[in-house]
LUMVO-799167 format. One line per field, with one value per residue (C-alpha): residue number from 0; x, y, z. Coordinates in steps of 0.5 Angstrom, whole numbers, plus 2048, in hexadecimal, padded with zeros to 3 digits. Each point is the difference from the previous one (the first is absolute). Example, Ala and Ser with C-alpha at 12.3 -4.5 7.8 and 13.67 -1.06 7.14 Angstrom:
REM residues 2
num <- [0 | 1]
u <- [819 | 802]
v <- [7F7 | 807]
w <- [810 | 7FE]
REM end
This chain:
REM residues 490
num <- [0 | 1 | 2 | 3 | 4 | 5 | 6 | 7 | 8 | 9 | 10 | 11 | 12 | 13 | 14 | 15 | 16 | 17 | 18 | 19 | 20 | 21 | 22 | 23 | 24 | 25 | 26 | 27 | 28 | 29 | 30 | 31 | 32 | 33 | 34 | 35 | 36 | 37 | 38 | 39 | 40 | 41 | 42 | 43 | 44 | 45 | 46 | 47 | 48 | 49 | 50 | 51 | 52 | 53 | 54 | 55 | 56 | 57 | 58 | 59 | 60 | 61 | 62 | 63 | 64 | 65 | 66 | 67 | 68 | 69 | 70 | 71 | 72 | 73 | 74 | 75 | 76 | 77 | 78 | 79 | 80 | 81 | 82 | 83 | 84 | 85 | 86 | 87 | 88 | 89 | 90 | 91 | 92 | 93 | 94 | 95 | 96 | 97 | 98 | 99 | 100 | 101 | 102 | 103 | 104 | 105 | 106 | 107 | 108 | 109 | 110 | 111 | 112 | 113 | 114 | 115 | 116 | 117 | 118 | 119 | 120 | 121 | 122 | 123 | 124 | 125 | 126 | 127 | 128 | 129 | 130 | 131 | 132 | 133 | 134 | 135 | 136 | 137 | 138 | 139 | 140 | 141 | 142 | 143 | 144 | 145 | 146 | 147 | 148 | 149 | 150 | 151 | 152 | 153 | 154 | 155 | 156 | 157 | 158 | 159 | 160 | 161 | 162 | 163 | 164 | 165 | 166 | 167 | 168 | 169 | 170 | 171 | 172 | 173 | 174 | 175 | 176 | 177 | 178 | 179 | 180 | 181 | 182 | 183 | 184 | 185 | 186 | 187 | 188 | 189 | 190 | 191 | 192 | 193 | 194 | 195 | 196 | 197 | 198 | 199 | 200 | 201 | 202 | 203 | 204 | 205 | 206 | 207 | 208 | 209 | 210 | 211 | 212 | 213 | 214 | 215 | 216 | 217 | 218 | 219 | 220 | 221 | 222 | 223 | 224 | 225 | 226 | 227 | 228 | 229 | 230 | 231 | 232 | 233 | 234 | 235 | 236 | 237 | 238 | 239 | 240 | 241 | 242 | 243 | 244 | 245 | 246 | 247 | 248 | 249 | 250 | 251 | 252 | 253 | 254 | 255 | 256 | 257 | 258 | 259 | 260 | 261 | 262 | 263 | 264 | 265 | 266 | 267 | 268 | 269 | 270 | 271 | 272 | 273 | 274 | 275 | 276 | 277 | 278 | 279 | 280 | 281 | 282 | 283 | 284 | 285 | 286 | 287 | 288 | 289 | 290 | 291 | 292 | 293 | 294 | 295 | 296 | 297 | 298 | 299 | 300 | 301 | 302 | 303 | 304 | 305 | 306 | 307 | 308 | 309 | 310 | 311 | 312 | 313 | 314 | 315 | 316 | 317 | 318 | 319 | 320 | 321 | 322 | 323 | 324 | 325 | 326 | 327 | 328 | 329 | 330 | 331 | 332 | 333 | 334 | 335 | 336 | 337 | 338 | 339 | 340 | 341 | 342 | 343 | 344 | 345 | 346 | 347 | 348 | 349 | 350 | 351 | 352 | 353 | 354 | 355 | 356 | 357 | 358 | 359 | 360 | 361 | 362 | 363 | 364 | 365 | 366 | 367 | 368 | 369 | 370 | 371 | 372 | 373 | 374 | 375 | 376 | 377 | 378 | 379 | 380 | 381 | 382 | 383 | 384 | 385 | 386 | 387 | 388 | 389 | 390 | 391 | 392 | 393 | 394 | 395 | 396 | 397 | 398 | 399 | 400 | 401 | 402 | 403 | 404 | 405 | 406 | 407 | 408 | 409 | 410 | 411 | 412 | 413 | 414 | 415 | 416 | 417 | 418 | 419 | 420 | 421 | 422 | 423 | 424 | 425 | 426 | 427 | 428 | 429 | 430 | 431 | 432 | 433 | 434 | 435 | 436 | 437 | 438 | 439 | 440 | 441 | 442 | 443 | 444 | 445 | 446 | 447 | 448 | 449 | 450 | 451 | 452 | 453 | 454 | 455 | 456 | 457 | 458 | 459 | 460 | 461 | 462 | 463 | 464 | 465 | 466 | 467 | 468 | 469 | 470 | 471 | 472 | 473 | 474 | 475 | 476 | 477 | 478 | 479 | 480 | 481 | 482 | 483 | 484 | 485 | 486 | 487 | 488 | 489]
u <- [7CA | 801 | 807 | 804 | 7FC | 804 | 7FD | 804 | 7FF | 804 | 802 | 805 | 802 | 805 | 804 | 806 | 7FF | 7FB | 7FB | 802 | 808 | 7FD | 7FA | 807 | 804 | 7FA | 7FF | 808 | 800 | 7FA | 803 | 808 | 7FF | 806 | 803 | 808 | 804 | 806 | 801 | 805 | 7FC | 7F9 | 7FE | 7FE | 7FD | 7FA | 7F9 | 7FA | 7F8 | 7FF | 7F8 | 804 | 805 | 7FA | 7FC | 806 | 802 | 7F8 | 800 | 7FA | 801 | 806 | 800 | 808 | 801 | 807 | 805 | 804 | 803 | 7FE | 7F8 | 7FB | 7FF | 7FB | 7FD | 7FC | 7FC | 7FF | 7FA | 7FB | 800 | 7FC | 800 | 7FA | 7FB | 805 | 800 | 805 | 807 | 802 | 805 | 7FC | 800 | 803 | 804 | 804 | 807 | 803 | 808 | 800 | 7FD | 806 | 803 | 7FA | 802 | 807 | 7FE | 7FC | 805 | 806 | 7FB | 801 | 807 | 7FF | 7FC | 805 | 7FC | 804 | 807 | 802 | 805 | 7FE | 7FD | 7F9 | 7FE | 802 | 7FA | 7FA | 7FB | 7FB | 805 | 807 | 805 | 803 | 806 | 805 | 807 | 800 | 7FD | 805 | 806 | 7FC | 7F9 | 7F8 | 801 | 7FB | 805 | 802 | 7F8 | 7FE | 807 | 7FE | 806 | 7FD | 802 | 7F8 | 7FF | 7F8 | 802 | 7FA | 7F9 | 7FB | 7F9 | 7FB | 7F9 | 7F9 | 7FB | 7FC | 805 | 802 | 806 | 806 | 802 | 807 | 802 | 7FD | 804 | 807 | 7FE | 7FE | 7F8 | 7FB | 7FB | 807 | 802 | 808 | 802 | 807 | 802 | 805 | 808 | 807 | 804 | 805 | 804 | 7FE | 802 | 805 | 7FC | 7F9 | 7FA | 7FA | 7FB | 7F9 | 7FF | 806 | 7FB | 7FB | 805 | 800 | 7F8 | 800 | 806 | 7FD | 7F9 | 804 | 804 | 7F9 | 7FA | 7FD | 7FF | 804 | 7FB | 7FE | 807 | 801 | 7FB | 801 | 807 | 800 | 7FA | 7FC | 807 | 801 | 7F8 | 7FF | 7F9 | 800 | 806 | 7FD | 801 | 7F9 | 7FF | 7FA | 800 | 7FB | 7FA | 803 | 803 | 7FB | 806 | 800 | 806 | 803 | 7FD | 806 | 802 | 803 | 805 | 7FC | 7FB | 7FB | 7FC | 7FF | 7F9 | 801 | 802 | 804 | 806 | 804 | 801 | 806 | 801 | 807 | 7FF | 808 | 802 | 7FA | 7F9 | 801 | 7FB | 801 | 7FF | 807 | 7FF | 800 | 806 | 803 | 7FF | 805 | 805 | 800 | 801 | 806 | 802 | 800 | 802 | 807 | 801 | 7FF | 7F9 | 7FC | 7FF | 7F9 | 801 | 808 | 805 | 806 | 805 | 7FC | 7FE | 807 | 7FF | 7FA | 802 | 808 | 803 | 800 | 805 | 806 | 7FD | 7F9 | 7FB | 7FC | 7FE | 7FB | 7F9 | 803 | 804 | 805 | 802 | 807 | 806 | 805 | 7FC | 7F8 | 7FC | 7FA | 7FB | 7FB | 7FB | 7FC | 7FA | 7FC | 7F8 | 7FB | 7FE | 804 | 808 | 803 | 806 | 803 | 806 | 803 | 807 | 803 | 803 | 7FC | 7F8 | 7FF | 7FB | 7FB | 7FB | 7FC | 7FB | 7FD | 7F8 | 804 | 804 | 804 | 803 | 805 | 804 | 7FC | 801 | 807 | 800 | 7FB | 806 | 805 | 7FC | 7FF | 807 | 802 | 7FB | 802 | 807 | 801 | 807 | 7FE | 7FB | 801 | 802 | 808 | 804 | 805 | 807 | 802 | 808 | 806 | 801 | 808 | 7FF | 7FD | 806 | 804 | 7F9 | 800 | 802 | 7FF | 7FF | 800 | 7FF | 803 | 7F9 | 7FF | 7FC | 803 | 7FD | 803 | 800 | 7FE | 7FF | 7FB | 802 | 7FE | 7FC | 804 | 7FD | 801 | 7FF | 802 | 800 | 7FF | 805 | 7FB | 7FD | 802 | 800 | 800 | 7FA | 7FC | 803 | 7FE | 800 | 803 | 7FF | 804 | 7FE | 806 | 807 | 802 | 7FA | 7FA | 7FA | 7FB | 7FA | 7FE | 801 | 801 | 7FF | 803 | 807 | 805 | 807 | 805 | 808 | 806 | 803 | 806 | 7FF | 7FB | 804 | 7FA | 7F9 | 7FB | 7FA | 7FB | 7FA | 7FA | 800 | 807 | 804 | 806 | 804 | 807 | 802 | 807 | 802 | 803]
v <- [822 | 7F8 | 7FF | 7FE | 7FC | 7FB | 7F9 | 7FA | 7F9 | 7FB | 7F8 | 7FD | 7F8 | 7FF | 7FA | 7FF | 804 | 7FF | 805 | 804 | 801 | 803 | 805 | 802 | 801 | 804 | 805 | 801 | 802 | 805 | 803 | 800 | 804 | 805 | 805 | 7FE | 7FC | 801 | 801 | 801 | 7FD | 7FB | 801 | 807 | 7FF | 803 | 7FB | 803 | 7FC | 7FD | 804 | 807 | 800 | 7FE | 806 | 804 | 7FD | 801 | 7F8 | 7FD | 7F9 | 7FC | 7F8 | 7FC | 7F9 | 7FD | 7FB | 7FC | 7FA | 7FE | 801 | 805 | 801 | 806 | 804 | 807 | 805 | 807 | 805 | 801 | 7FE | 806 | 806 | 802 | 7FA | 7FF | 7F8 | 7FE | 7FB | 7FA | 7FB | 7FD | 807 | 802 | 806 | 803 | 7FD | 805 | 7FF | 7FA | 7FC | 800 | 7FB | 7FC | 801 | 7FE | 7F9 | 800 | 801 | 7FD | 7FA | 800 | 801 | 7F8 | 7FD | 803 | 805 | 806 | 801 | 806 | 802 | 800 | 806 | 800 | 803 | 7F8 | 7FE | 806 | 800 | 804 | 806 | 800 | 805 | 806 | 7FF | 808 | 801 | 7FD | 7F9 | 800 | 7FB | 7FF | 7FD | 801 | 7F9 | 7FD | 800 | 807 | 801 | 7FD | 804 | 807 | 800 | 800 | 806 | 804 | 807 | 800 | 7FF | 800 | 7FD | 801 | 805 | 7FA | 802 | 800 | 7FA | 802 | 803 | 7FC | 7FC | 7FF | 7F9 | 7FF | 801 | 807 | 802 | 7FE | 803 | 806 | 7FF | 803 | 7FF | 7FF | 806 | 800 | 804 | 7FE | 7F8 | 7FD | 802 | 7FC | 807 | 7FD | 7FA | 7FA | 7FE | 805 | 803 | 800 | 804 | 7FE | 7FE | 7FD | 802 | 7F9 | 7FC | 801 | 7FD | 7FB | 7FF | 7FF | 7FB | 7FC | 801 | 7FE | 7FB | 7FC | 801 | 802 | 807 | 802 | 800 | 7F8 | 7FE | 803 | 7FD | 7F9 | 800 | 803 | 802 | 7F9 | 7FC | 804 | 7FF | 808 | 803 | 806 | 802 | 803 | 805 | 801 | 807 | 800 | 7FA | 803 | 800 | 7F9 | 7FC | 803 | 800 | 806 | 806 | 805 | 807 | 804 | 807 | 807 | 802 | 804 | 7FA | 802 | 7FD | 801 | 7FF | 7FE | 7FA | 7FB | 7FF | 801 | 7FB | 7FD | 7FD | 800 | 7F9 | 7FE | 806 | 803 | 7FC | 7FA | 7FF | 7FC | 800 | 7FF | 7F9 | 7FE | 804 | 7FD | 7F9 | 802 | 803 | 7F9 | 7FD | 804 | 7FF | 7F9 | 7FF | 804 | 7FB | 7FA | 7FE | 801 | 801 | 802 | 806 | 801 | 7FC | 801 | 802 | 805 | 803 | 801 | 804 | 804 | 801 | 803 | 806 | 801 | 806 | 801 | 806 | 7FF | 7FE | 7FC | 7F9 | 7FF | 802 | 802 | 804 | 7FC | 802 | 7FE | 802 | 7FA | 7FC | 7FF | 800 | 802 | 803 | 805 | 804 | 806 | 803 | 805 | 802 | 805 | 7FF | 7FB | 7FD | 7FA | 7FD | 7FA | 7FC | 7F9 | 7FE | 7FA | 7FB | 801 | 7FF | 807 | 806 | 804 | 804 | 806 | 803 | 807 | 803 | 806 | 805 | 802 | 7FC | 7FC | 803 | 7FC | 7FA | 800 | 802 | 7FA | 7FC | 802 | 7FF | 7F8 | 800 | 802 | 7FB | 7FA | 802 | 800 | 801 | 806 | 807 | 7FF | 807 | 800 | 801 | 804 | 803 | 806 | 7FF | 805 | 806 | 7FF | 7F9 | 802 | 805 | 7FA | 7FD | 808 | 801 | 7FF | 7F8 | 7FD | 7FA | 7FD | 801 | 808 | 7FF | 807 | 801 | 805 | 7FF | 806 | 801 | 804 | 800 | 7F9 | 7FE | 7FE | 803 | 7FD | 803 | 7FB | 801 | 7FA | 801 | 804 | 805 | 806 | 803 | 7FD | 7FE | 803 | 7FE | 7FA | 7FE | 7F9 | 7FC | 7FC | 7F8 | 7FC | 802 | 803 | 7FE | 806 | 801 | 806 | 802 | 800 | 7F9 | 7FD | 7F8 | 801 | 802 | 801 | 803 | 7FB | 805 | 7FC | 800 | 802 | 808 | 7FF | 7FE | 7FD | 801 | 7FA | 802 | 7FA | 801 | 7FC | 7F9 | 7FE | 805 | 803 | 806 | 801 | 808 | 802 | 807 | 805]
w <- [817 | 801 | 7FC | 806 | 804 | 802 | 801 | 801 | 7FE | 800 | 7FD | 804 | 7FF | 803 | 7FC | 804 | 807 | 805 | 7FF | 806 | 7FE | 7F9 | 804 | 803 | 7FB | 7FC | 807 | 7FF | 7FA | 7FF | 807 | 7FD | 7F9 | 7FF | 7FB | 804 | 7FB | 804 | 809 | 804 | 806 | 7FE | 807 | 7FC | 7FB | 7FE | 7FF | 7FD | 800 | 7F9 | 802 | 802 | 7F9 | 7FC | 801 | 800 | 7F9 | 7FE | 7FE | 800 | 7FF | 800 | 801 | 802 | 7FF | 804 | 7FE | 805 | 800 | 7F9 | 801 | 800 | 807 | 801 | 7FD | 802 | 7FD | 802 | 7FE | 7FB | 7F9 | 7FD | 805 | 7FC | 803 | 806 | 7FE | 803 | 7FE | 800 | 7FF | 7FA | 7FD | 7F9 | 7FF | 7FA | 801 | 7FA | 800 | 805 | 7FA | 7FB | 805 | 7FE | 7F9 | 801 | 802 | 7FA | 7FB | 803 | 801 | 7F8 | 801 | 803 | 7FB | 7FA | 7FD | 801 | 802 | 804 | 7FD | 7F9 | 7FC | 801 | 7F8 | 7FF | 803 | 801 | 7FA | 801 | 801 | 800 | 804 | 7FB | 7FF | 800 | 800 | 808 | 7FE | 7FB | 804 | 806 | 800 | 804 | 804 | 805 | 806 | 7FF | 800 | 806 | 803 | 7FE | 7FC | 7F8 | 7FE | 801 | 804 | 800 | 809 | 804 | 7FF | 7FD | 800 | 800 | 7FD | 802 | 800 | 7FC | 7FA | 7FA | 802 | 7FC | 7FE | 801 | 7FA | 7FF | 807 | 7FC | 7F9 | 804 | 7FD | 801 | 805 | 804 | 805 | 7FE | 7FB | 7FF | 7FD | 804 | 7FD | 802 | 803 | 802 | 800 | 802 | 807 | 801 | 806 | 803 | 800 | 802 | 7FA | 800 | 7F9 | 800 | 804 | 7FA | 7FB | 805 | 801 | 7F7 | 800 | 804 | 7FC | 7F9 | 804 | 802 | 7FC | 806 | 803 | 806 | 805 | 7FF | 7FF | 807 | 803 | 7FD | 801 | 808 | 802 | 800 | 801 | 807 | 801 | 801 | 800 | 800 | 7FB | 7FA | 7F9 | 7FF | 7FF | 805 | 804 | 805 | 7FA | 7FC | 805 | 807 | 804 | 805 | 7FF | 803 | 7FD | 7FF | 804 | 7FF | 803 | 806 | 800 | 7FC | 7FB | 7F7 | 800 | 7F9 | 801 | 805 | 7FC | 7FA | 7FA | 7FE | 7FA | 801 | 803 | 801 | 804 | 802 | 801 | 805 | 805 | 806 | 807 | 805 | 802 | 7F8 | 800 | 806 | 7FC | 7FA | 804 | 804 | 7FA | 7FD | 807 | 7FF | 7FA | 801 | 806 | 7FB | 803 | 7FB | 7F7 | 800 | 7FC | 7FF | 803 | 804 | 7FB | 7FD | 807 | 801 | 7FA | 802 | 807 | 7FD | 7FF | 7F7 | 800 | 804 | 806 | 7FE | 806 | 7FA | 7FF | 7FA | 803 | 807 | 804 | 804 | 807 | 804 | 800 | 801 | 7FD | 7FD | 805 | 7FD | 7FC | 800 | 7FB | 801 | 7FC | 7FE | 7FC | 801 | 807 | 802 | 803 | 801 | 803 | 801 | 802 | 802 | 802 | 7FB | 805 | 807 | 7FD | 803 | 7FD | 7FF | 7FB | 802 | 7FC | 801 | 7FC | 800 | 7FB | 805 | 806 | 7FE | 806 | 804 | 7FC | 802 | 807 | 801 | 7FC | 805 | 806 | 7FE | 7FD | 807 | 804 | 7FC | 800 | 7F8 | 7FD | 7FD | 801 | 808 | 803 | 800 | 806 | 7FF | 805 | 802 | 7FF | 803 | 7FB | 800 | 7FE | 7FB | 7FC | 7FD | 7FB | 7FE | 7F9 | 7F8 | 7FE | 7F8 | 7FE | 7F9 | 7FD | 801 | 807 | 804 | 807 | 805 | 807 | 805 | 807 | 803 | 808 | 802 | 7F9 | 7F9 | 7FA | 7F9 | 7F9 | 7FA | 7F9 | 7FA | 7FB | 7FB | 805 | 7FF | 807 | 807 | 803 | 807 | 807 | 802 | 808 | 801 | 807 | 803 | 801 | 802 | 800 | 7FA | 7FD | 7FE | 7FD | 7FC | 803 | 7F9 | 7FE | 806 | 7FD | 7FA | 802 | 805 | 800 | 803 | 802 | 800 | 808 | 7FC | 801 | 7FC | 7FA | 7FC | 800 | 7FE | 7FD | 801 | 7FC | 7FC | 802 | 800 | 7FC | 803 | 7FE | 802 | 800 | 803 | 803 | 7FC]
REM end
């Protein structure tokens, strides 16, 4: 069986560094994949071979593009496009970007937030014409808005992804996958189930109330809206929402994998009607391109698609303890540091991240079910390579056990937050409980940084514990970019 012949090509322009500091950085990073999200010691940190956690993941192609200093500085595939025909990848090879595409349709809605045709806030029944959203008693105060679309926070419950179809099935309009018609293969219309933004739960079946919004609002369908309003403004070539771009357009696609590997030797790849939250077709060097663009346009470098106060928006936190932007996932815990996206298709995982000050990132795609692991171990050996402020291995502190007897005990902040603060020998344990939980949580380990200061394994950039020097009187919860909790001892 020829699935996990790995054969390495590469394309890598070095735009801002000579070639030689590039090929080190590359050597480096294949050399330094880890699963450690925290050490006590970096000198131990176990590295692993890119070639080596291919096989071991059963990957057979996955392609990286590498953000730094604001420019695309290499780029780097690795493995087969098809391992039924051993034709190998390249840079310029199209993969299913599933999930990750919903970024894309962010920028494209919000471009009309811009241009005045929609607002975020206002409902959206208000302007949708083909279809409205049914109103139920949880509509009946708060409203189906695009900023709670793109935040997740809209009120659906349809959670995670969808079953695509075959190349040579009927393909439903989207209208038909709204309605839940026939030939489509969802059973079940979109319901409002809760009210709207009160909490999160992810929804793509939202981001096809988006996908025809932006087709009520523009005359036009969305897969032209997108390519005339971002595609060809930033130049991208092999950006697509073309059901088959390898047969329309003779552009070169990565074959989707199983899991273990293996092939259907039906077809290559599902089709995705689902255009806004799940039928992008792009290469990571065109992704990394638009990620310099909202890195830009965050800094107020540029207004090619939004414009900085709109980016500020996208790239915030839209509920109080939510890690979502609109159309991303933020990450930081003092402050935005950044944003990241990972999505998944039949046959293929993508990932990607980028800093929103420092001009750095990255965005790796697999041809394969599985993997995704491997995505972030590749994530975290750059992120500890180019020195990124967050996903780099945390180094952590062992602390003497009698310090830490004055942090332990029951905290409450004003708004419900309890934790309580146990120690185990040398390790302080957390258990918390929000004010509508109804028990508290597992234990949680937490790890000391500085003084005072302590981290999760679990969230390691996402949040940090800071405890008063006054026997621990207070504890501050440090969370999601910026938001700070105060909880005082019991």
């Amino acid at each position: 069986m020829k699935s996990f012949l790995l054969i390495s090509l590469s394309s890598i322009s070095s735009l801002c560094y000579s070639q030689s500091y590039s090929e080190r950085k590359i050597m480096a990073i294949e050399n330094g994949l880890t699963e450690e999200v925290i050490t006590f010691d970096t000198s131990s940190i176990k590295r692993m071979n890119i070639y080596d956690r291919m096989k071991h993941y059963k990957v057979n192609g996955l392609s990286i593009a590498l953000i730094d200093s604001g420019a695309l500085q290499w780029t780097k595939a690795y493995g087969m496009a098809d391992a039924a025909s051993t034709e190998p990848l390249t840079t310029e090879t199209l993969f299913q970007t599933a999930s990750i595409g919903k970024m894309i349709t962010a920028l494209a809605a919000l471009h009309l937030v811009k241009a005045g045709k929609v607002s975020l806030d206002e409902d959206v029944n208000q302007k949708l014409i083909s279809w409205k959203v049914p109103d139920s008693k949880f509509t009946k105060k708060e409203k189906v808005t695009l900023r709670r679309l793109l935040h997740h926070s809209a009120g659906f419950t349809d959670d995670y992804g969808f079953a695509g179809y075959s190349p040579t099935d009927s393909i439903p309009s989207l209208l038909h996958i709204l309605k839940a018609q026939q030939p489509a293969n969802n059973s079940k219309t979109l319901a409002v189930k809760y009210v709207p933004g009160t909490q999160v739960r992810y929804s793509g079946g939202g981001y096809l109330i988006i996908q025809q919004l932006i087709e009520d609002l523009t005359g036009s369908s969305f897969a032209n809206y997108v390519e005339r309003e971002i595609f060809k403004k930033l130049d991208l070539k092999r950006s697509t929402y073309n059901f088959h771009p390898d047969k329309t357009e003779d552009l070169k696609i990565a074959r989707g994998h199983h899991d273990d590997g293996s092939i259907d030797a039906g077809k290559k790849y599902h089709v995705y009607p689902e255009q806004a939250a799940a039928g992008f077709w792009s290469t990571p060097s065109d992704m990394a391109h638009i990620l310099i663009e909202m890195q830009q346009e965050y800094n107020g470098r540029s207004e090619k698609i939004l414009n900085r106060d709109l980016m500020l928006v996208m790239l915030s936190a839209q509920l109080e303890f939510s890690d979502r932007g609109l159309g991303v996932v933020l990450k930081g815990v003092h402050r935005v540091d950044g944003f990241w996206h990972s999505g998944q298709n039949a046959g293929y995982n993508s990932l990607l991240y980028a800093t929103t000050t420092t001009g750095q990132g990255a965005v790796i795609m697999l041809n394969s079910d599985g993997g995704i692991e491997l995505a972030q171990e590749i994530a975290r050996s750059i992120a500890n390579e180019y020195k990124w402020t967050f996903m780099q291995t945390k180094l952590v502190k062992k602390e003497h056990m009698d310090f830490l007897k004055k942090y332990t005990g029951t905290y409450k902040s004003k708004e419900g937050l309890l934790i309580k603060i146990s120690q185990d020998e040398d390790q302080l344990q957390l258990q918390l409980k929000g004010k509508d939980q109804a028990r508290m949580s597992e234990l949680l380990n937490l790890y000391l940084t500085a003084q005072g200061s302590y981290i999760l394994k679990e969230a390691p950039d996402m949040v940090e514990y800071t405890f008063s020097s006054d026997k621990g009187r207070e504890a501050i919860l440090h969370k999601l970019g910026g938001i700070k909790m105060v909880l005082v001892k019991q």
